[in-house]
Every structure is written in C-alpha cells, then in structure tokens.
C-alpha positions in Angstrom: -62.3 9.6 74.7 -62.6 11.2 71.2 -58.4 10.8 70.9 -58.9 7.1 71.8 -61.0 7.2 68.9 -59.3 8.9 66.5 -55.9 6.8 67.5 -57.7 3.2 66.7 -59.0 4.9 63.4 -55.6 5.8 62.4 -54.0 2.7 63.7 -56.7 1.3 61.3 -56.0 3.3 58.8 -52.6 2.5 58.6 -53.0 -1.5 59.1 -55.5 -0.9 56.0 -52.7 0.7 53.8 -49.9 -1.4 55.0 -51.9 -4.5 53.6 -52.9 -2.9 50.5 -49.1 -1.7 49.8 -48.3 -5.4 50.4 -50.6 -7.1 48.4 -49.6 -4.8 45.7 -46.2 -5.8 45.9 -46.9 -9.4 46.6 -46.0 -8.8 50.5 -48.1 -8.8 53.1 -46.0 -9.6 56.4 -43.3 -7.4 55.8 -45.1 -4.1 56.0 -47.1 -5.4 59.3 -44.1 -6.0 60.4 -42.3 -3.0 60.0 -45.6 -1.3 61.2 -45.6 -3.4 64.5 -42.0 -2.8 65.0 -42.7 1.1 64.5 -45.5 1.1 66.9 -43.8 -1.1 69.7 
C-alpha cells in the first residue's frame, strides 16, 4: 500500500513539474504529452 502511495506522489510530482516546465516555456500540452506517452 505505502508503494501505491509513493507511486501517485511521484506521478504527481511529475505532472506538477511537467506543467510548470510548460508554462515556463509557454507549453503546456507538449510536456503532458510526452509524459503520458512515457507512462503508457
């Protein structure tokens, strides 16, 4: 249970950066989408 828990956070973690990294480069879509695309 605790690695379910630690896997959203750092799923979360990373959703978090991605959209940080995008809006700093005036993206947003591309990161989630490379994200999504590295997760599935």
């Amino acid at each position: 249970m605790n690695s379910f828990i630690g896997l959203i956070i750092v799923l979360a973690v990373f959703v978090v950066l991605s959209i940080v990294y995008g809006i700093r480069n005036k993206r947003v879509l591309e990161p989630l989408l490379l994200l999504g695309a590295g997760f599935f």
